[in-house]
C-alpha positions in Angstrom: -40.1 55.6 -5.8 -40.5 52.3 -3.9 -39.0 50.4 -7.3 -36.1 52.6 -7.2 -34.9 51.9 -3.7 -35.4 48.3 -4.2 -33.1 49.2 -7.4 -31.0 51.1 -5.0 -30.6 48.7 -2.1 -30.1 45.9 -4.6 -26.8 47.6 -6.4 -25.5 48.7 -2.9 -25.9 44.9 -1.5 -24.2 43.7 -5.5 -21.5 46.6 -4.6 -21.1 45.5 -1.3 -20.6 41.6 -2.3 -18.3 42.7 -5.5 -16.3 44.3 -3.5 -15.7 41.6 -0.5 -15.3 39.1 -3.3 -12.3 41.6 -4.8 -10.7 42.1 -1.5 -10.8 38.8 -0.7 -9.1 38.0 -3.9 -6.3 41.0 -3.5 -5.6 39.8 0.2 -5.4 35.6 -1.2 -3.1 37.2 -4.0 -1.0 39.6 -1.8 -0.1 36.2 1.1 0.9 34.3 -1.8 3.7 37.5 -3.4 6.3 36.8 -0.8 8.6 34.3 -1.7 8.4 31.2 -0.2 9.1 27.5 -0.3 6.7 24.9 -1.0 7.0 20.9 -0.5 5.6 18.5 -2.5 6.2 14.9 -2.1 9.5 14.5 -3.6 11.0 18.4 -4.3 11.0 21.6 -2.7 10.8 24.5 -5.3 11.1 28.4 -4.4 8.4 30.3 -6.0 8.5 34.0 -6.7 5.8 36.1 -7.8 3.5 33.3 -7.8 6.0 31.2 -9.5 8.5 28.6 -9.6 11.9 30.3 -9.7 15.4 28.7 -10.1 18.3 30.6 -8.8 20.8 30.9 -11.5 23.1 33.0 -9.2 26.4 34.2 -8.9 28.0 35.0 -5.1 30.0 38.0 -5.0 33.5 39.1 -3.5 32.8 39.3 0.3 33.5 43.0 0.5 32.7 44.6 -2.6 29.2 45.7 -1.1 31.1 47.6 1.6 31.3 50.5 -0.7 28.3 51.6 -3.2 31.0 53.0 -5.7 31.8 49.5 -6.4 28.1 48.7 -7.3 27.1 51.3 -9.1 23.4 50.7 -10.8 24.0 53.0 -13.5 27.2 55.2 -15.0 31.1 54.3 -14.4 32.0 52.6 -11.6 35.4 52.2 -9.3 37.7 49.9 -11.3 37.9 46.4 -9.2 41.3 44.8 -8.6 41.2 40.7 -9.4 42.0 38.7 -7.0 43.9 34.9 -6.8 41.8 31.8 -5.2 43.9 29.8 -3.0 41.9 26.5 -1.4 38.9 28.6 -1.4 40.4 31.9 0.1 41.3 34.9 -1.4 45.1 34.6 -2.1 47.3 37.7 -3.0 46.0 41.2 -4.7 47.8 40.5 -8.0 47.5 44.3 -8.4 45.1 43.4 -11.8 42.3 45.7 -12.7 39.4 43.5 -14.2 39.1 44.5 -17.4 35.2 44.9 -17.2 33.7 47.9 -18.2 30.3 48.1 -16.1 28.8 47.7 -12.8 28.8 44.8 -11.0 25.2 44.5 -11.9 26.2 44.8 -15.6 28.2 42.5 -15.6 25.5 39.7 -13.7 23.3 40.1 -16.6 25.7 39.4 -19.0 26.7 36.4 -17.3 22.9 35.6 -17.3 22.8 35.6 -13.7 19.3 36.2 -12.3 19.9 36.0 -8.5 23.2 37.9 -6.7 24.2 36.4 -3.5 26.0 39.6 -1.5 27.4 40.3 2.1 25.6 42.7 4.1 27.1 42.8 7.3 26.8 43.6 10.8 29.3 46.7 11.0 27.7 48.0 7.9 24.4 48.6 9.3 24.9 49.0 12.8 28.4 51.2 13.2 27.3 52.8 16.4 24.8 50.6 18.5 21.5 51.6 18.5 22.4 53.6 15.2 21.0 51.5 11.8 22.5 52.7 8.7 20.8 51.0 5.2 22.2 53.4 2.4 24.6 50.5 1.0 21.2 48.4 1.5 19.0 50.5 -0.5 22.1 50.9 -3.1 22.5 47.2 -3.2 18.6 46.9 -4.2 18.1 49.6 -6.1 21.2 48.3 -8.5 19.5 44.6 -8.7 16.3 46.4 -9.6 17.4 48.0 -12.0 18.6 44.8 -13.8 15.9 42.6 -13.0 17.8 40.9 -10.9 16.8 38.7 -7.3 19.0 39.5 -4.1 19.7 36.9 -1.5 21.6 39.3 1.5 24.6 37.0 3.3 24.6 38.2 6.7 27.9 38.6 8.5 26.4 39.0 11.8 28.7 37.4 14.8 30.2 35.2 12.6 31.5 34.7 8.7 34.2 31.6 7.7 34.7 30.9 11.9 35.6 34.3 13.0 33.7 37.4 14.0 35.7 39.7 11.6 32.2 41.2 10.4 31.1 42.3 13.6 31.0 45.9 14.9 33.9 47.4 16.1 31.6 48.5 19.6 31.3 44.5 19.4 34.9 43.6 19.2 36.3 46.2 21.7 34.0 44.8 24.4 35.2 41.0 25.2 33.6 41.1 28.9 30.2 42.0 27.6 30.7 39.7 24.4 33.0 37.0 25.4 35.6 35.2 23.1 35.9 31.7 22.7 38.8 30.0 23.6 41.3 27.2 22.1 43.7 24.6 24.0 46.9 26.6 22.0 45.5 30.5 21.8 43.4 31.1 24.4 41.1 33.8 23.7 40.3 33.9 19.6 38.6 36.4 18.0 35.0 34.2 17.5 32.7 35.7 19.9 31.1 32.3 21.6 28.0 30.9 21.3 27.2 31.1 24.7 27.2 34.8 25.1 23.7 35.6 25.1 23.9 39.4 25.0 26.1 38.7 21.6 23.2 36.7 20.6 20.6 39.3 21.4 22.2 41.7 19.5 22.9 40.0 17.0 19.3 39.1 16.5 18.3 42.6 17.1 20.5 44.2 14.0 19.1 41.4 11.7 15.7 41.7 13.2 16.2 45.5 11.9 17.6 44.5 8.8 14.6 42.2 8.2 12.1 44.7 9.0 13.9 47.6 6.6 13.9 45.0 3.5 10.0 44.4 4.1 9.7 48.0 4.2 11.2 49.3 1.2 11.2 45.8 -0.9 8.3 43.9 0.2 6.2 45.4 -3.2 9.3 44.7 -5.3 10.2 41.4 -3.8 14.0 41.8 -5.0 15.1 39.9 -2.0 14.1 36.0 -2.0 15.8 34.4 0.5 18.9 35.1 3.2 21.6 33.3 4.1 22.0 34.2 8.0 25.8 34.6 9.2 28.3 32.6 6.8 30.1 29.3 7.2 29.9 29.6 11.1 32.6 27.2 13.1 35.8 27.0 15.1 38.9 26.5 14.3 41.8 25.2 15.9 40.2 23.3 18.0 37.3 20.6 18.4 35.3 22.6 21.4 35.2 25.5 23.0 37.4 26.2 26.2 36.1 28.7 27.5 35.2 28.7 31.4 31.5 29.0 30.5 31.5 26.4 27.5 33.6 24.1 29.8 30.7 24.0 32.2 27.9 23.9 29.8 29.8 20.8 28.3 29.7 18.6 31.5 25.5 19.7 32.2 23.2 16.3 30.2 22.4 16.7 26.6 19.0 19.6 26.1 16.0 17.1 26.5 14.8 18.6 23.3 17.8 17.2 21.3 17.5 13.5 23.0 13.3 13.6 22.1 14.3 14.4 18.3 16.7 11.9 18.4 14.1 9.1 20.1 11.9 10.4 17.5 14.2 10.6 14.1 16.4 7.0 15.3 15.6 5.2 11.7 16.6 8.4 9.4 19.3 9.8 11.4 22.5 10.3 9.6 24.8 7.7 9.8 27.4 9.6 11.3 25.6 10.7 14.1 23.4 7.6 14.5 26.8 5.6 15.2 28.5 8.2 17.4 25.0 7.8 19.5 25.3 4.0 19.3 28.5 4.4 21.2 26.1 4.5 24.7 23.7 1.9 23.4 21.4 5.0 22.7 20.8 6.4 25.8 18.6 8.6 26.7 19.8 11.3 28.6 23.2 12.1 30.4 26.2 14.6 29.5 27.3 14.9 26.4 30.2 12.3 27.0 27.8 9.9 28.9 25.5 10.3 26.1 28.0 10.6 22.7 31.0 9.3 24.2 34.6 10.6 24.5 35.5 12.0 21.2 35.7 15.0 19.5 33.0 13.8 17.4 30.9 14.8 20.7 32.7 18.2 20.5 31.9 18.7 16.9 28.1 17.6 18.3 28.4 20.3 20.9 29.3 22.9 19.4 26.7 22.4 16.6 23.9 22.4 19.1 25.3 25.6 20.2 25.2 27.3 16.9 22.5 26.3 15.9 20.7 27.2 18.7 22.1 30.8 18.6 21.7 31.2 15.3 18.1 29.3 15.5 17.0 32.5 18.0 18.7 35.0 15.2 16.5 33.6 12.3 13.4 33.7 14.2 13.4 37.1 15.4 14.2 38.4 11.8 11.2 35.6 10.3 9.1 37.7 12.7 9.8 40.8 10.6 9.5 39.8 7.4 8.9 35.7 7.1 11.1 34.8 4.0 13.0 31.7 3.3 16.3 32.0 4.9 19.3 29.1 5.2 22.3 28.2 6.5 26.0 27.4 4.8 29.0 24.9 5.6 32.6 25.3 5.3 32.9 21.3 4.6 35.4 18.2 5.6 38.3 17.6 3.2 40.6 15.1 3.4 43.6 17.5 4.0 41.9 18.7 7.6 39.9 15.7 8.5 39.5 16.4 12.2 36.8 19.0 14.3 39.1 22.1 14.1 41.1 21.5 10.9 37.6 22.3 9.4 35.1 25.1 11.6 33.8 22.7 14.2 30.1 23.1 14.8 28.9 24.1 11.2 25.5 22.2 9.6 28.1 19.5 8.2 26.0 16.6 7.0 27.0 14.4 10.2 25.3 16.6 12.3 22.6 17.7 10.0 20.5 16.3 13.0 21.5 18.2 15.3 20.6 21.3 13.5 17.6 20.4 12.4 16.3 19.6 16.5 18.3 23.4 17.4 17.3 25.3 14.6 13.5 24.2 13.7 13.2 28.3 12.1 16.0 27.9 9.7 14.5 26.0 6.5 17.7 24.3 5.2 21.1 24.0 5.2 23.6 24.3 1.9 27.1 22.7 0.9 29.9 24.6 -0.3 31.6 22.8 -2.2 35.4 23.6 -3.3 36.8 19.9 -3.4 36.0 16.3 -2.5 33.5 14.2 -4.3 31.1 17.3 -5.4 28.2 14.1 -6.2 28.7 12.5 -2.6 28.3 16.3 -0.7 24.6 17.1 -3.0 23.9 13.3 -2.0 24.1 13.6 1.5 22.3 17.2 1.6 19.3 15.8 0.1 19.4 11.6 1.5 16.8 13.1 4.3 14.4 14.8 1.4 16.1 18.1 1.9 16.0 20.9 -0.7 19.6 21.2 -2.6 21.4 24.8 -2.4 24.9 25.3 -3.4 25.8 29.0 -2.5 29.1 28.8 -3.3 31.9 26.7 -5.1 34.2 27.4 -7.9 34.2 28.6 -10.8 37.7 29.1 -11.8 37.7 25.5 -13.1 35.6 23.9 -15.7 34.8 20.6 -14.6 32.3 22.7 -12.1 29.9 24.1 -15.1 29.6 20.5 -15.2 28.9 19.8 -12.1 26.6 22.3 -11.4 24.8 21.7 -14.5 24.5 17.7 -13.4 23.1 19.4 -10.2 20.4 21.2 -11.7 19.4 18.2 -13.6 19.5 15.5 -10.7 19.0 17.0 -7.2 15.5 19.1 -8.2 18.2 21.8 -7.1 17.2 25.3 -6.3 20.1 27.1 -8.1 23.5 26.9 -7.7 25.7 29.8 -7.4 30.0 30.4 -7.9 31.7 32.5 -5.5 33.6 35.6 -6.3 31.6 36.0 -9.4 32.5 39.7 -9.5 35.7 38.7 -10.8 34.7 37.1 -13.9 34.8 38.8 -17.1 32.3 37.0 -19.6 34.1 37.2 -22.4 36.7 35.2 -20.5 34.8 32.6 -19.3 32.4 31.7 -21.8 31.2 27.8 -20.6 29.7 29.5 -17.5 27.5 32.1 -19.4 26.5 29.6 -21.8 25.5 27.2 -19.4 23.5 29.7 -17.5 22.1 31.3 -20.5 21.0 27.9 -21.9 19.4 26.6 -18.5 17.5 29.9 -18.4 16.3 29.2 -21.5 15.0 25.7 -20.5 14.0 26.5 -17.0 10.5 26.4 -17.6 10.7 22.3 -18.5 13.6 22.2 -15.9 10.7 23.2 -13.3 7.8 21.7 -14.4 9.8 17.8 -14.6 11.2 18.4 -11.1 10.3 15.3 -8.9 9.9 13.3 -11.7 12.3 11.2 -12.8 10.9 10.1 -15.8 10.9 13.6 -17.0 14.3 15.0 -16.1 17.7 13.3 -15.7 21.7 14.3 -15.5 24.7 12.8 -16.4 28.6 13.5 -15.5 30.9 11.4 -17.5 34.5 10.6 -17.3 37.2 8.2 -18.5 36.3 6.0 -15.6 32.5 6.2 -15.8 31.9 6.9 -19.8 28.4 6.2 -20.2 25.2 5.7 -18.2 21.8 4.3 -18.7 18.6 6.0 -17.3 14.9 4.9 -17.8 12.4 7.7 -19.7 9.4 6.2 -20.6 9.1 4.0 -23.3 13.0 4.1 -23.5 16.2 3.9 -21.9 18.4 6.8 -22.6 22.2 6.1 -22.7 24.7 9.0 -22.5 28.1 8.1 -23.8 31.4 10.1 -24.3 32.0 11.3 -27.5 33.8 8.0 -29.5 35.2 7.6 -32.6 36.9 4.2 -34.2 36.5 2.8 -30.6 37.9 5.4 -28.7 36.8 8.0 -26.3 38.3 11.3 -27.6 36.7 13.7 -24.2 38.0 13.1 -21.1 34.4 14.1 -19.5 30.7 14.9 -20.6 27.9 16.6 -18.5 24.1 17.4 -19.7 20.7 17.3 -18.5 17.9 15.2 -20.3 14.4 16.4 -20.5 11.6 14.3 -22.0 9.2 16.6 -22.5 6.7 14.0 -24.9 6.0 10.3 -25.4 8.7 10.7 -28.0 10.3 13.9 -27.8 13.8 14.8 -25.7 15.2 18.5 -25.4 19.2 17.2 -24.4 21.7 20.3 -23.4 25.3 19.7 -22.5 28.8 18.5 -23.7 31.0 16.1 -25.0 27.9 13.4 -25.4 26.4 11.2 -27.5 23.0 10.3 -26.3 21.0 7.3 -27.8 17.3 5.8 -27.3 16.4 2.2 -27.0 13.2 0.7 -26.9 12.0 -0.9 -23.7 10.1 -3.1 -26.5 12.0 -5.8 -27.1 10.1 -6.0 -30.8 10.9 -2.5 -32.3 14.3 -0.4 -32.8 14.7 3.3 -32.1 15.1 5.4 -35.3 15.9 9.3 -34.8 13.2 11.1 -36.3 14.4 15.0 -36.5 17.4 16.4 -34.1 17.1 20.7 -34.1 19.8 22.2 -33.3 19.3 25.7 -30.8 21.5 28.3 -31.0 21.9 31.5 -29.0 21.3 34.8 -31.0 20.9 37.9 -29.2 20.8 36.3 -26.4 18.2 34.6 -27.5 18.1 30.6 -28.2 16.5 30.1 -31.7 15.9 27.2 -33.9 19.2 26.7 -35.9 19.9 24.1 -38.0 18.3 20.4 -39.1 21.3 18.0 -38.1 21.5 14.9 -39.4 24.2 12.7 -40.9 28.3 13.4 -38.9 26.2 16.0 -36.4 24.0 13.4 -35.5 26.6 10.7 -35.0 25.6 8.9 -38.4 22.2 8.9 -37.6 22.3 7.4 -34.4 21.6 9.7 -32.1 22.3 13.4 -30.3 25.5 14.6 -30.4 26.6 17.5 -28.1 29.3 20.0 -29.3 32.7 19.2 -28.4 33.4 22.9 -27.3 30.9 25.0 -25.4 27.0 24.2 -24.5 24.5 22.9 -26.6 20.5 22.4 -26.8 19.2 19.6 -29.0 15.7 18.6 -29.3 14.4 15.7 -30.7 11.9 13.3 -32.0 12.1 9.6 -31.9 10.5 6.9 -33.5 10.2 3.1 -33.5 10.4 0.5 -36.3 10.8 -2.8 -36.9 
């Protein structure tokens, strides 16, 4: 008897410790499930599920959520009318069904999208205030799930591109309680200001909601990765705000919080900024003018503190519902509208990238998109300060943008990359894109693991003016050439990404290039060993063919198709 309650006690206490040892496990496992971002010395990579993930992702049409015909997971949907891009905008209905026949969500996966970037607004949720409404939410992740598919919700809260057009109607209706900024030429405008803290409260609490409805019905699924909170925020027409209340907030000393990050941050401040500050010999506290000077460089610095203080206080109350990643977007600076106004003034531009970063500590990072100017300069000054890269939107109604956002992926340890109006592309009509994807998801595995490493990974873009570049790998430097033949270019561009991936191995995908190896030894030559071809079956990329001869440029090195993507691995060796 007494041997058998020893027996006994001792399995309870081995139960007991088994079972502490399991939770403890489940609960370390279960933190870790919700997506998140972590930083390592020289990259910032989102993991999902435990894992590194990289957003191959598509933005859609900014109202086609606003009806769950339109996104129909499963069976016929509504047809959807095509639509012209003017500067950015949506031009003219050109009365033109597309000629797609699926769901939305069909037609992401055969684009080889894994992440949809969609609108969830304000008004959709909260018609009646107090009154929540998430049937298009639920649609919206039910369709995605049923694809596979990732979901990063845009939310048109008070604002979307400068204007509160996404708001509730009860919102609009009721400009004493929710006051309207205020230009030198219209007066009132219909952009609910910054200053209007009940516009900010509720604000926050609709997204807080929204926030506490994904965890509830997604946090086991984890569809949702990230969100984008309100869109392109900004005035226009103006440098500032007018108002009577922005006009006296204006003339009070710079927040003491901004002037301590600036103390703090003077050697890595953006140039921009850093100079505009230097226009006071740096002083330390004062108004705005006293402080920034007279400008409307000091209005553009203004009004950024004031959205991103607002929308700082928006982010935070929905992080305290369910704590994902969640970002910021600009409307950027071209040279056709130069001036605060002629672009949304107070947006997370890179010159005031500061600013944001001292208003809005709870919003993770801030993203380019980019529809013009030098599309290498914006992802350079979005990442000089260490930053994670992010391009929500930007075209893809002209080719030289695969390129680009290929050369992204490859050289800015980018976290995905995403067209806008994506909905409106039929695959079979734009092949480039869906190869490019389908090829970079196929690679994505060595894409993530040589991240912060530039030994590992490398991009090029080509043109007529810059035809070649030289990067070191290793034992090598790699030079990447446009396509040449009796001494002349025959591609007006190339784009690719490099991956070394051995001491002697390379995995090149892209276009329009030939890439060769040479030695870093001064004593031995480069000879190309094997080049295998990869080719997409099934959607699927398989070995294909042993090139060697013209399809390896007469032995010299890898030679990207001409027309469409490519993936090329290959071996390298050294003689003398």
């Amino acid at each position: 008897m007494l041997s058998n309650s020893n027996n006994t006690i001792k399995f309870s206490l081995l139960k007991t410790i088994v079972t502490i040892v399991v939770v403890s496990f489940c609960t370390s496992t279960t933190a870790q499930d919700i997506p998140y971002l972590k930083k390592e010395k020289n990259k910032t990579q989102l993991i999902v599920d435990n894992k590194p993930f990289l957003m191959l992702a598509g933005e859609l049409s900014n109202s086609i959520s606003g009806s769950i015909e339109h996104m129909l997971p499963s069976g016929k949907p509504l047809p959807r009318k095509e639509y012209s891009m003017v500067g950015g905008t949506l031009g003219n209905d050109t009365s033109k069904n597309l000629d797609y026949d699926g769901s939305v969500w069909d037609q992401m996966v055969d684009l080889n999208v894994n992440t949809v970037l969609v609108a969830i607004s304000w008004e959709m949720i909260e018609p009646e205030e107090g009154k929540f409404d998430f049937t298009v939410v639920d649609a919206i992740l039910k369709g995605a799930r049923e694809k596979n598919l990732k979901v990063i919700p845009l939310w048109f809260g008070t604002w979307k591109n400068g204007m509160s057009s996404y708001a509730p109607l009860w919102v609009k209706k009721d400009y004493k309680r929710f006051p309207r900024s205020k230009t030198k030429n219209s007066g009132s405008v219909e952009v609910v200001s910054t200053l209007s803290l009940e516009a900010r409260n509720a604000d926050a609490k609709a997204f807080s909601e929204l926030m506490k409805h994904i965890k509830k019905v997604d946090s086991e699924h984890r569809t949702v990765i990230m969100v984008q909170v309100e869109n392109e925020v900004g005035l226009m027409e103006d440098s500032r705000d007018r108002s009577a209340i922005a006009e006296k907030e204006f003339k009070k000393d710079v927040p003491k919080a901004l002037i301590e990050y600036l103390i703090k941050n003077k050697k890595t401040l953006m140039p921009q900024l850093k100079e505009l500050w230097a226009s006071s010999s740096y002083k330390k506290s004062g108004s705005w003018e006293e402080v920034f000077g007279s400008s409307v460089w000091t209005d553009l610095a203004f009004m950024s503190w004031q959205y991103a203080t607002y929308m700082n206080y928006v982010t935070k109350l929905g992080k305290e519902e369910y704590n994902l990643p969640m970002f910021v977007n600009a409307w950027l600076e071209y040279e056709g509208s130069p001036l605060p106004g002629g672009f949304p003034t107070g947006g997370p531009l890179p010159r005031v990238k500061d600013i944001w970063k001292a208003g809005a500590p709870d919003i993770d990072f801030m993203s380019p998109d980019i529809y013009g100017g030098d599309f290498v300069e914006w992802c350079n000054q979005y990442t000089t300060q260490g930053d994670p890269l992010f391009i929500p939107e930007t075209w893809w109604t002209k080719p030289e943008y695969v390129g680009y956002m290929l050369y992204a992926i490859g050289n800015y340890n980018t976290l995905g990359v995403a067209p806008f109006g994506i909905d409106r592309v039929n695959p079979k009509d734009e092949p480039l894109l869906r190869e490019m994807y389908s090829a970079v998801n196929y690679l994505s595995p060595s894409i993530l693991e040589s991240q912060g490493n530039k030994n590992k990974i490398s991009a090029f873009l080509l043109s007529k003016d810059k035809p070649f570049i030289e990067v070191s790998m290793g034992d090598y430097i790699v030079r990447a050439e446009l396509y040449k033949r009796k001494g002349s270019y025959r591609v007006e561009d190339a784009y690719g990404v490099i991956l070394k991936t051995g001491d002697n191995h390379f995995t090149i995908t892209g276009s329009k290039a030939v890439i060769t190896f040479i030695p870093k030894d001064k004593t031995v030559k480069a000879g190309i060993g094997t080049v295998d071809e990869y080719i997409e079956v099934n959607n699927k990329w398989i070995k294909g063919r042993r090139l060697g001869g013209d399809e390896t440029n007469r032995g010299k090195g890898v030679f990207l198709p001409v027309e469409g993507i490519g993936i090329q691995k290959a071996e390298i060796y050294t003689y003398k």
